[in-house]
TORSEGU-95286 format. One record per residue (C-alpha): chain; residue number from 1; x, y, z. Coordinates in steps of 0.25 Angstrom, whole numbers, plus 5000, padded with zeros to 4 digits. Layout:
<atoms>
ATOM,kette,nr,x,y,z
ATOM,A,NUM,X,Y,Z $
...
</atoms>
This chain:
<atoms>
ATOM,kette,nr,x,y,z
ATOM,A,1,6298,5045,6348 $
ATOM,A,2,6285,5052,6348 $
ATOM,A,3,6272,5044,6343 $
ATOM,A,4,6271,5054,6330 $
ATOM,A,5,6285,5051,6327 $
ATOM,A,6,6283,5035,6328 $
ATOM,A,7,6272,5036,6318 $
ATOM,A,8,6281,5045,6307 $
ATOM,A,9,6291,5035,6307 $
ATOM,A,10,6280,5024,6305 $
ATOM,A,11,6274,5032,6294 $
ATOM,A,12,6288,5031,6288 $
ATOM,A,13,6290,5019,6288 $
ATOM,A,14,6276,5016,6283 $
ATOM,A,15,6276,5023,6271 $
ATOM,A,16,6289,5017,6268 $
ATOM,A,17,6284,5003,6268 $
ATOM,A,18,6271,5007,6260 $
ATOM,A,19,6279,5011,6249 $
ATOM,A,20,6288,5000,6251 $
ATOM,A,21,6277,4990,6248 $
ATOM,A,22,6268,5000,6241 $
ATOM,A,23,6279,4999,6230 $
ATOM,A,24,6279,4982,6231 $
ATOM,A,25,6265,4981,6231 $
ATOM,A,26,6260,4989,6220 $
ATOM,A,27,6269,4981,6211 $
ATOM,A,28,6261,4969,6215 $
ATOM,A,29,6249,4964,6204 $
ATOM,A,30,6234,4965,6209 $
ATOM,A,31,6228,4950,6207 $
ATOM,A,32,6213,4953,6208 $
ATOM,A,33,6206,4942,6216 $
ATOM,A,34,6192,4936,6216 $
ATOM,A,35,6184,4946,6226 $
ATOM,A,36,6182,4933,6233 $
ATOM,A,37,6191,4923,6234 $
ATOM,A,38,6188,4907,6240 $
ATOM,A,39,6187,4909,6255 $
ATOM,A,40,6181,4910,6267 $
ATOM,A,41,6178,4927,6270 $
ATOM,A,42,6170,4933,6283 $
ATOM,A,43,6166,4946,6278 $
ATOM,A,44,6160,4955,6291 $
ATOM,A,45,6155,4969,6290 $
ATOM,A,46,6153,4978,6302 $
ATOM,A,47,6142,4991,6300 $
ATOM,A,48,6148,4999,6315 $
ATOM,A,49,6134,5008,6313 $
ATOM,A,50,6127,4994,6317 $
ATOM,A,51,6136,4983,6320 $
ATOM,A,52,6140,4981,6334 $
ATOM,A,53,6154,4975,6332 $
ATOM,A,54,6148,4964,6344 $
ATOM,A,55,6160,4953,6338 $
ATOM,A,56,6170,4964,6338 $
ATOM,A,57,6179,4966,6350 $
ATOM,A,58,6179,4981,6357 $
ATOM,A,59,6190,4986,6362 $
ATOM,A,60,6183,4999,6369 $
ATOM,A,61,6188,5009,6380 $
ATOM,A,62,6181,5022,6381 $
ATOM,A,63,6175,5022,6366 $
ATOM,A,64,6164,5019,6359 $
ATOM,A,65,6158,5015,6346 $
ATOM,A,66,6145,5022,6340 $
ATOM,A,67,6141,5014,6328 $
ATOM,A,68,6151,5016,6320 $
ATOM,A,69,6159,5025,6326 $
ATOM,A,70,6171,5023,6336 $
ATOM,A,71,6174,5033,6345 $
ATOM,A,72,6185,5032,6354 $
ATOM,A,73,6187,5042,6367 $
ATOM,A,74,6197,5039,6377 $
ATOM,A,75,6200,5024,6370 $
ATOM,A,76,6201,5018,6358 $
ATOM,A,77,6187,5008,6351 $
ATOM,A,78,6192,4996,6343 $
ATOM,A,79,6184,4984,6339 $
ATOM,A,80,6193,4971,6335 $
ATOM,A,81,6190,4956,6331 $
ATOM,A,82,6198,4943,6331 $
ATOM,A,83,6187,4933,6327 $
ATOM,A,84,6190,4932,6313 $
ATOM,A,85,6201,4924,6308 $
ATOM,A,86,6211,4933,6299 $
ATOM,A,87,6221,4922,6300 $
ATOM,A,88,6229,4915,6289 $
ATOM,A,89,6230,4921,6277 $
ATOM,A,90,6216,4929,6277 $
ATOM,A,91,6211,4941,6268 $
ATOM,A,92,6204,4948,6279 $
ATOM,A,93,6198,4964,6278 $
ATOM,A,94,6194,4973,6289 $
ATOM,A,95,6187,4984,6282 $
ATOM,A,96,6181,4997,6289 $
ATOM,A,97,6173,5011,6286 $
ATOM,A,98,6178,5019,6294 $
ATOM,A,99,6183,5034,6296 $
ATOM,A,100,6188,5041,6309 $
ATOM,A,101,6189,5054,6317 $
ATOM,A,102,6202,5064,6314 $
ATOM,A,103,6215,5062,6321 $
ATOM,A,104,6222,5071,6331 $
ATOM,A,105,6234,5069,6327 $
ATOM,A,106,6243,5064,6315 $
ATOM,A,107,6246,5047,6315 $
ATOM,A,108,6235,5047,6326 $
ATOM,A,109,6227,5035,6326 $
ATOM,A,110,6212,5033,6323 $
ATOM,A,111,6203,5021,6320 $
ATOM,A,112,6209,5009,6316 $
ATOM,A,113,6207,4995,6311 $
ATOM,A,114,6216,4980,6311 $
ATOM,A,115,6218,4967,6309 $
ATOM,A,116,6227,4958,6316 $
ATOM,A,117,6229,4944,6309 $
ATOM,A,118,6240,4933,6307 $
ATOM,A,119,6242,4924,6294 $
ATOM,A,120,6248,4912,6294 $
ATOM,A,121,6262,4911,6292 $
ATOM,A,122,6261,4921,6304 $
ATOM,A,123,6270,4914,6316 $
ATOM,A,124,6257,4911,6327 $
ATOM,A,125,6253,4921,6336 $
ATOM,A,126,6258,4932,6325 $
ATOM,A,127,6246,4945,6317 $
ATOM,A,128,6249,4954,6309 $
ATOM,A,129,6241,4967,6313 $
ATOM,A,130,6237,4978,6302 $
ATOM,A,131,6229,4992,6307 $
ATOM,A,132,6223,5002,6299 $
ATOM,A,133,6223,5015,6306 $
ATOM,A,134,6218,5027,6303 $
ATOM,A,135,6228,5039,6306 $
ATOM,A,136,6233,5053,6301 $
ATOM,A,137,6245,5052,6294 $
ATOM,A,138,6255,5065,6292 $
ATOM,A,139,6239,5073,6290 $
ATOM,A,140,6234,5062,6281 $
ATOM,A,141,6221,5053,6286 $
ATOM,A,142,6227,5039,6283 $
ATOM,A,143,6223,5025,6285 $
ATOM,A,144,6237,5016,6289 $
ATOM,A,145,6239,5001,6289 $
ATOM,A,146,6247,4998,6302 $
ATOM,A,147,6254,4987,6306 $
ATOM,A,148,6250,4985,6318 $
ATOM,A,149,6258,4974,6323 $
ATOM,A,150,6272,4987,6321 $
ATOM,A,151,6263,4998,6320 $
ATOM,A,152,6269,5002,6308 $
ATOM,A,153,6262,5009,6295 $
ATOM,A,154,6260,5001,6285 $
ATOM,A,155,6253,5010,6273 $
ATOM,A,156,6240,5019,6273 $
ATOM,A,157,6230,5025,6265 $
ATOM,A,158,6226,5041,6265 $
ATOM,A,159,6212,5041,6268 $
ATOM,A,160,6205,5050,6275 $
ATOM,A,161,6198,5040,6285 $
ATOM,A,162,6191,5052,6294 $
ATOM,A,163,6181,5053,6280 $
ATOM,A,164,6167,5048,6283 $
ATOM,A,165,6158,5050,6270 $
ATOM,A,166,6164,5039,6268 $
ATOM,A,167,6173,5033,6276 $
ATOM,A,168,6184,5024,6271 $
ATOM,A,169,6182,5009,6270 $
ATOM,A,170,6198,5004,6275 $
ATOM,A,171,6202,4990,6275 $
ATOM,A,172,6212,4982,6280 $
ATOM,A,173,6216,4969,6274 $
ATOM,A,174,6223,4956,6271 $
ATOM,A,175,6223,4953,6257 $
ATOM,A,176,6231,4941,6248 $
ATOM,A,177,6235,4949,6233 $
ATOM,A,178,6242,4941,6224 $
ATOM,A,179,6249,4932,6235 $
ATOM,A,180,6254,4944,6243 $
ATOM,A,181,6246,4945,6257 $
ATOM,A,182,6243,4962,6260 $
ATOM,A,183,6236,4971,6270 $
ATOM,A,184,6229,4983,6264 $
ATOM,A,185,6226,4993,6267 $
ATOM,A,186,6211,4999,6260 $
ATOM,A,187,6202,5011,6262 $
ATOM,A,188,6193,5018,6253 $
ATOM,A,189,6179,5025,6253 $
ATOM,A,190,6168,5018,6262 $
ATOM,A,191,6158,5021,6250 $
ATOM,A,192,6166,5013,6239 $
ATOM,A,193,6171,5000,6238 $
ATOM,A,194,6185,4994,6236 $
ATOM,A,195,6185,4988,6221 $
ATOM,A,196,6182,4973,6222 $
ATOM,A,197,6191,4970,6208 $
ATOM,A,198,6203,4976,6216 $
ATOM,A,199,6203,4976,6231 $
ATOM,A,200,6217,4977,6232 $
ATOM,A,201,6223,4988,6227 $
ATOM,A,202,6238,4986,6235 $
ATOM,A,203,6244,5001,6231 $
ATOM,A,204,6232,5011,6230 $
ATOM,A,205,6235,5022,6240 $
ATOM,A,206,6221,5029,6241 $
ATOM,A,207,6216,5015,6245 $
ATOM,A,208,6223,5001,6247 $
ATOM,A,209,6237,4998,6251 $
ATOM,A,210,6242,4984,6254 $
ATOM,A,211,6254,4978,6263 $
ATOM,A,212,6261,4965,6262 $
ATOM,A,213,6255,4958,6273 $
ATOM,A,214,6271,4954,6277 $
ATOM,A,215,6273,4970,6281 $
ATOM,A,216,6265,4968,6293 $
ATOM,A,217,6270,4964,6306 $
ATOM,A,218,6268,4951,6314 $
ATOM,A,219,6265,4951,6328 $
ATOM,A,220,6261,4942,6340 $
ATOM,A,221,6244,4943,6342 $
ATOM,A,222,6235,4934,6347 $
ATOM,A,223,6223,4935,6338 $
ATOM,A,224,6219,4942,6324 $
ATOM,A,225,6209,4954,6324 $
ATOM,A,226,6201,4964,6316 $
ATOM,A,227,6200,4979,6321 $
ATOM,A,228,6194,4994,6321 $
ATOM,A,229,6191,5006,6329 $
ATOM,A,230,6198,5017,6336 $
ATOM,A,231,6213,5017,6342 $
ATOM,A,232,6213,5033,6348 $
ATOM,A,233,6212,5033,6361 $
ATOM,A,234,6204,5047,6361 $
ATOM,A,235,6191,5054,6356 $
ATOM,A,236,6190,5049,6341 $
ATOM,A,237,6181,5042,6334 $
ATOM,A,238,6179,5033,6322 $
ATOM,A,239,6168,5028,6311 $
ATOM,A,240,6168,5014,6307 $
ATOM,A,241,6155,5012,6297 $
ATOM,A,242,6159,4996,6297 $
ATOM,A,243,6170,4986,6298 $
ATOM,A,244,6170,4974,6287 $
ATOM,A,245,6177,4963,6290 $
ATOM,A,246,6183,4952,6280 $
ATOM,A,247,6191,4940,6283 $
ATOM,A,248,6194,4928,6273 $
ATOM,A,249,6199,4913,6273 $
ATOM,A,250,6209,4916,6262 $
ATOM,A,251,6220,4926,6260 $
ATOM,A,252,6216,4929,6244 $
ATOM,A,253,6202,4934,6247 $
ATOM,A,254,6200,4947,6240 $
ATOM,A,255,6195,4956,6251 $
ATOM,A,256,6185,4964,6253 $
ATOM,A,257,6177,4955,6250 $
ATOM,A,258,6167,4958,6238 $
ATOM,A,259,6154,4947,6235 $
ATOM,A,260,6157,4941,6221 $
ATOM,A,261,6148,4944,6209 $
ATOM,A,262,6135,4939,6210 $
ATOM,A,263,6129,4931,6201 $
ATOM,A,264,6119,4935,6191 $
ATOM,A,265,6106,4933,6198 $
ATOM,A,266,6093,4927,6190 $
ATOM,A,267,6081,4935,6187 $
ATOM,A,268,6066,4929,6184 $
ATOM,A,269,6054,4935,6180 $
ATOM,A,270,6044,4932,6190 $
ATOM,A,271,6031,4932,6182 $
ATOM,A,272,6019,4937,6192 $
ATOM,A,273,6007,4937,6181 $
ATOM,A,274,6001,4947,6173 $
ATOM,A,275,6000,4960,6176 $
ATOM,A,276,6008,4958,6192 $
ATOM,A,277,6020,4964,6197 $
ATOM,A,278,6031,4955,6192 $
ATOM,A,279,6045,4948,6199 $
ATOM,A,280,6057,4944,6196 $
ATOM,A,281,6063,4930,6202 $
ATOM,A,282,6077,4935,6207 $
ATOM,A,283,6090,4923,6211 $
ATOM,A,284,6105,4924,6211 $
ATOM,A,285,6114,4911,6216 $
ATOM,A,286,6122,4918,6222 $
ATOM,A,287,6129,4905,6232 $
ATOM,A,288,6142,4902,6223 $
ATOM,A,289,6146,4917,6223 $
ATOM,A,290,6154,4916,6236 $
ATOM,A,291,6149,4927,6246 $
ATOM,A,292,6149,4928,6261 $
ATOM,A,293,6137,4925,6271 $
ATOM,A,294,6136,4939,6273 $
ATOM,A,295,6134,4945,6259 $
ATOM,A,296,6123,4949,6254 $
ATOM,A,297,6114,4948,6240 $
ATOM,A,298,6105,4960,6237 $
ATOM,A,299,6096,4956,6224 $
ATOM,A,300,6094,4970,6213 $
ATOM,A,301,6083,4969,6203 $
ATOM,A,302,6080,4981,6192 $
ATOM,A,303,6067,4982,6188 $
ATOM,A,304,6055,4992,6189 $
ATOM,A,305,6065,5002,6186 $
ATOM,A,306,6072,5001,6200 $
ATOM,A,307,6081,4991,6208 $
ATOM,A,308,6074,4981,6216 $
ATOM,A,309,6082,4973,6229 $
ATOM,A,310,6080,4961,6236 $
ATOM,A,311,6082,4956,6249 $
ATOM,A,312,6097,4956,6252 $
ATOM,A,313,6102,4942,6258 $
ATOM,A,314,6116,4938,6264 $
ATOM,A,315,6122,4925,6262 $
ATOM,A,316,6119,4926,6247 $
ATOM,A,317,6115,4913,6241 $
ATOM,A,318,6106,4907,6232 $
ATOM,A,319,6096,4919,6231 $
ATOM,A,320,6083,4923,6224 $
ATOM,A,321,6073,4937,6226 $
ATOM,A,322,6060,4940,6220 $
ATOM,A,323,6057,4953,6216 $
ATOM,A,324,6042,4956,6214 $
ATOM,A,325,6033,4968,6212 $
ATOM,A,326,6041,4972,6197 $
ATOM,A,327,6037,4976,6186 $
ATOM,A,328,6034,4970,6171 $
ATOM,A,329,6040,4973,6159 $
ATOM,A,330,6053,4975,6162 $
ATOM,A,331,6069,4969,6163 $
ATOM,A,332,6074,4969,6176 $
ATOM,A,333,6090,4967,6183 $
ATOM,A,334,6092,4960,6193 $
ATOM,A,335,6106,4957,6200 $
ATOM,A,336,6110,4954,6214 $
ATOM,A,337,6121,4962,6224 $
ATOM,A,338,6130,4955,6235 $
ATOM,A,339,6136,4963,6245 $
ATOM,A,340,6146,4959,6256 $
ATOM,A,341,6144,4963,6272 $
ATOM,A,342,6151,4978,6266 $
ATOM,A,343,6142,4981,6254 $
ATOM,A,344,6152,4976,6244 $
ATOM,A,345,6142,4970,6234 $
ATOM,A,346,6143,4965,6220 $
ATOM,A,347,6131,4963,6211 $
ATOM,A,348,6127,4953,6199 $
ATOM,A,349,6126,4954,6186 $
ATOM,A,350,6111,4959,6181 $
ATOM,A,351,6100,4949,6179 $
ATOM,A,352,6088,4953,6172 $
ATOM,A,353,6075,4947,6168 $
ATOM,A,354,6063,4952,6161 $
ATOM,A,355,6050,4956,6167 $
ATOM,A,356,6039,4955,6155 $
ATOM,A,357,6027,4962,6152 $
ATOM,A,358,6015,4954,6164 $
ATOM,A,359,6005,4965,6162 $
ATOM,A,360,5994,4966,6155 $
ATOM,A,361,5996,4975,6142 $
ATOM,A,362,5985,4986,6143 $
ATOM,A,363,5976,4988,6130 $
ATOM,A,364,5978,5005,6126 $
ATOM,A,365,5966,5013,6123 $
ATOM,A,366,5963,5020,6112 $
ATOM,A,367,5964,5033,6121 $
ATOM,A,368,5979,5027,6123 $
ATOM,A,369,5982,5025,6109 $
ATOM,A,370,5977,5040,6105 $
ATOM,A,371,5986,5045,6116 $
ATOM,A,372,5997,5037,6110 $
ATOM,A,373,5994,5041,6096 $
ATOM,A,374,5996,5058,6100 $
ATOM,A,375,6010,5055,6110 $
ATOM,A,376,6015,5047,6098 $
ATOM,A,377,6011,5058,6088 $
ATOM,A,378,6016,5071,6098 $
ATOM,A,379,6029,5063,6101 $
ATOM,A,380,6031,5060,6086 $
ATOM,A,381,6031,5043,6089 $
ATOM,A,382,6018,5043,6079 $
ATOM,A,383,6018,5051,6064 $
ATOM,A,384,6009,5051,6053 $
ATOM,A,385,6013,5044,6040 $
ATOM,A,386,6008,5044,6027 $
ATOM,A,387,6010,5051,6013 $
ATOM,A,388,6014,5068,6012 $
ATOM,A,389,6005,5074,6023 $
ATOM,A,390,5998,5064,6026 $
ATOM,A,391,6004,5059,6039 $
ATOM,A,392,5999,5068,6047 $
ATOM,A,393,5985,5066,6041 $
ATOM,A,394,5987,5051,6043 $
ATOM,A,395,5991,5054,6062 $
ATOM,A,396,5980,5060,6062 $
ATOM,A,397,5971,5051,6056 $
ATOM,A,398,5976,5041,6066 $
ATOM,A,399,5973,5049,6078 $
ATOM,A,400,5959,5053,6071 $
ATOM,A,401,5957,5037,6071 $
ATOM,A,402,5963,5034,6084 $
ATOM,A,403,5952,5045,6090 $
ATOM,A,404,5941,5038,6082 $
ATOM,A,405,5945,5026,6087 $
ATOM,A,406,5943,5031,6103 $
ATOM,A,407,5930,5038,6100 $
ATOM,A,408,5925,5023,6094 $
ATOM,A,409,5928,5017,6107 $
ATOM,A,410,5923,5028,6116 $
ATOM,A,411,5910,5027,6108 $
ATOM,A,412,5911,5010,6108 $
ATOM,A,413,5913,5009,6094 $
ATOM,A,414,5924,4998,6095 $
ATOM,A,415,5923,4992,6081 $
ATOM,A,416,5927,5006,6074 $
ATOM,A,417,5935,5010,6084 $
ATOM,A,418,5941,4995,6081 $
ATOM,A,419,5941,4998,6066 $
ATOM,A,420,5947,5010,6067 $
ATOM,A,421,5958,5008,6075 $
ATOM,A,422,5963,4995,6068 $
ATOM,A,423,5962,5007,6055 $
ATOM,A,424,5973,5014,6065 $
ATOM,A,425,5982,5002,6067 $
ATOM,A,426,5983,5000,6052 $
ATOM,A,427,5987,5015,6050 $
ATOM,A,428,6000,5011,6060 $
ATOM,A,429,6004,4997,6058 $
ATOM,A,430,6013,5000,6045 $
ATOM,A,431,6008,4991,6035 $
ATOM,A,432,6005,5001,6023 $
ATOM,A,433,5991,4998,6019 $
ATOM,A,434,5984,5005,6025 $
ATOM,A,435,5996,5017,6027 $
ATOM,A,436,6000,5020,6040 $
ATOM,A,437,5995,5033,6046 $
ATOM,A,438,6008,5035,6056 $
ATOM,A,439,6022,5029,6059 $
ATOM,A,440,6032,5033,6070 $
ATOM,A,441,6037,5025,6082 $
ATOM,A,442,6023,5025,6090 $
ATOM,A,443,6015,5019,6079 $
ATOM,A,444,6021,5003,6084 $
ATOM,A,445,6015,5007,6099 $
ATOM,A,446,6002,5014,6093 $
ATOM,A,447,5998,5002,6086 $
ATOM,A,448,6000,4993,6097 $
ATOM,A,449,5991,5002,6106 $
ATOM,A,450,5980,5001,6093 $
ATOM,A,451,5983,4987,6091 $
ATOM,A,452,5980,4983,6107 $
ATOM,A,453,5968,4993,6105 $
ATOM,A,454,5961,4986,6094 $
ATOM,A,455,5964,4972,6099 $
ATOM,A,456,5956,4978,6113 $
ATOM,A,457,5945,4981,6105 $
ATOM,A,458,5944,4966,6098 $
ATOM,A,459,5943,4961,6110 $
</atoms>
């Protein structure tokens, strides 16, 4: 029977037992989980365009890797790794960006991706080995979860896995819901995220489909491993923008793997004197929250009318910041984003603090208060008041005394010009005797501006 044939009758099968189990599964109730649960997680992340995958083992003949991508010419490129211990009842992820060249011919195979591990009621010596290949399948691009201890087809997606703007995130994984150990299957858009509330979707077939893990096949092996690259044995070529790897301690840990919510950080008014730039005291405690050595704490504050950041640091911890240089007069946010080794970040809740008015209030002149006095009256901010038709009389009294008031001081006369704008203050500040000469929503800021005036003039 001819190779084609083989895999038909595969195909067969396959979608029989997806529907078979697609049917058990979706009856099964989704129990959201912490995103992290109480264990042990290595979490290691993989850029190809600079990484070179030193502690990764090459299995190379006549290929070659260029940054990210594999291109294979008389033999296959594939990198493997059996140093980490996916033993026992472990959540673990591999996790690519990836896309590949087109296919010659239908069921043809491209890139590729596995994981061989064991768990313990496994009799010794005994993996279970689960492949994502990348394939077309009767004219359709798909990405199929192998058993790759029988070779059979378990279930795929229909994703288009030759896209490269953007190419697809896939994972493949082993993951405890609701007591029941599963494999899935996952791919989506490199230039989204998975939702963190609901990783596990088991019955979604644009992008997550999950196995029992007791559907796979036991065989004998000597060691567990994590792999990826090419399997064609000709001219082709594939992109792998990163590999993330995950591997936990305890079967129940929610994978991926996204930091927790920070805490909400504490902002402080860092008062730098009179009339200098000011600063803001910045601190989060951020060492019960449970992340990993590897991720990272960016601090974001709000203020001047853009987004300031500090100095990114790993390990987070106990952490404070100083931002300098800001502004008075203001209320600015601040909060604080921790990412994983992917970009998967969370952020706090907003802080705030006030910055209050450090400079020194400038005295207006009377040339100030007259140009005040004519916006107001253009923009309608300042109208006359009185009796009949006299509040127009009355504006323009105002003005005339405003005017006499500047010529006074230009001349040095700074008694009258004292007297005669306190006479100008009285015809604004409401009381009735003596009336007011004009009302409007400028006349609280005009005063003010004479108010300042005359008190410069007693000094």
């Amino acid at each position: 029977m001819g190779f084609c044939q083989n895999w038909k009758i595969l195909l067969r099968i396959g979608l029989v037992v997806v529907l078979l189990i697609s049917t058990w599964a979706a009856a099964i109730p989704f129990s959201p989980e912490p995103v992290l649960a109480s264990s042990v997680v290595e979490n290691l992340f993989y850029d190809l365009a600079t990484d070179s995958l030193s502690d990764w083992t090459t299995v190379n003949g006549g290929a070659n890797r260029n940054g990210i991508t594999i291109e294979s010419t008389t033999d296959t490129l594939w990198y493997y790794r059996n140093d980490l211990d996916i033993d026992n009842d472990k959540a673990f992820q591999i996790e690519a960006v990836v896309s590949g060249s087109t296919l010659v011919t239908d069921e043809e195979l491209g890139p590729r991706m596995w994981v061989k591990f064991r768990y313990d009621s496994m009799p010794p010596g005994e993996y279970l080995h689960t492949e994502v290949r990348f394939l077309v399948l009767g004219g359709s691009y798909a990405i199929a979860l192998f058993d790759g201890n029988s070779g059979s087809l378990m279930t795929y997606l229909e994703k288009d896995w030759t896209q490269t703007s953007p190419r697809l995130r896939v994972r493949i994984k082993l993951q405890e819901i609701s007591g029941v150990e599963y494999i899935l299957l996952q791919a989506e858009e490199s230039n989204t995220w998975d939702n963190p509330a609901q990783p596990n979707n088991l019955n979604d077939a644009n992008s997550s489909l999950a196995l029992p893990l007791n559907t796979f096949t036991p065989a004998p092996s000597d060691h567990c491993e994590f792999g990826f690259g090419n399997f064609l044995a000709r001219n082709y070529s594939s992109d792998w923008e990163s590999v993330h790897l995950t591997v936990c301690d305890d079967a129940t840990t929610v994978l991926p793997y996204w930091p927790a919510v920070p805490p909400t950080p504490t902002l402080t008014h860092d008062d730098k004197g009179i009339d200098n730039p000011q600063g803001i005291d910045f601190s989060c405690d951020l060492t019960s929250s449970g992340y990993l050595t590897n991720d990272s704490v960016t601090p974001e504050l709000d203020a001047d009318g853009t987004t300031y950041y500090g100095e990114t640091r790993f390990n987070p911890g106990n952490e404070a910041w100083d931002f300098d240089g800001l502004n008075d007069g203001q209320t600015v946010y601040g909060r604080v984003v921790v990412a994983d080794v992917s970009g998967r970040s969370t952020s706090s809740p907003n802080a705030t603090a006030i910055i209050p008015n450090r400079t020194t209030p400038t005295t207006p002149d009377i040339d100030d208060i007259l140009a005040f006095f004519n916006d107001s009256v253009a923009n309608q901010g300042l109208v006359g008041f009185g009796p009949g038709n006299s509040s127009k009389g009355r504006l323009d009294a105002l003005r005339n005394m405003i005017e006499a008031a500047a010529n006074l001081i230009g001349k040095g006369h700074i008694d009258e010009a004292y007297a005669l704008l306190q006479n100008v203050y009285l015809r604004l500040d409401g009381n009735p005797q003596p009336p007011d000469f004009a009302c409007g929503s400028a006349v609280s800021e005009l005063v003010n501006m004479i108010q300042q005036l005359i008190n410069s003039l007693e000094d």
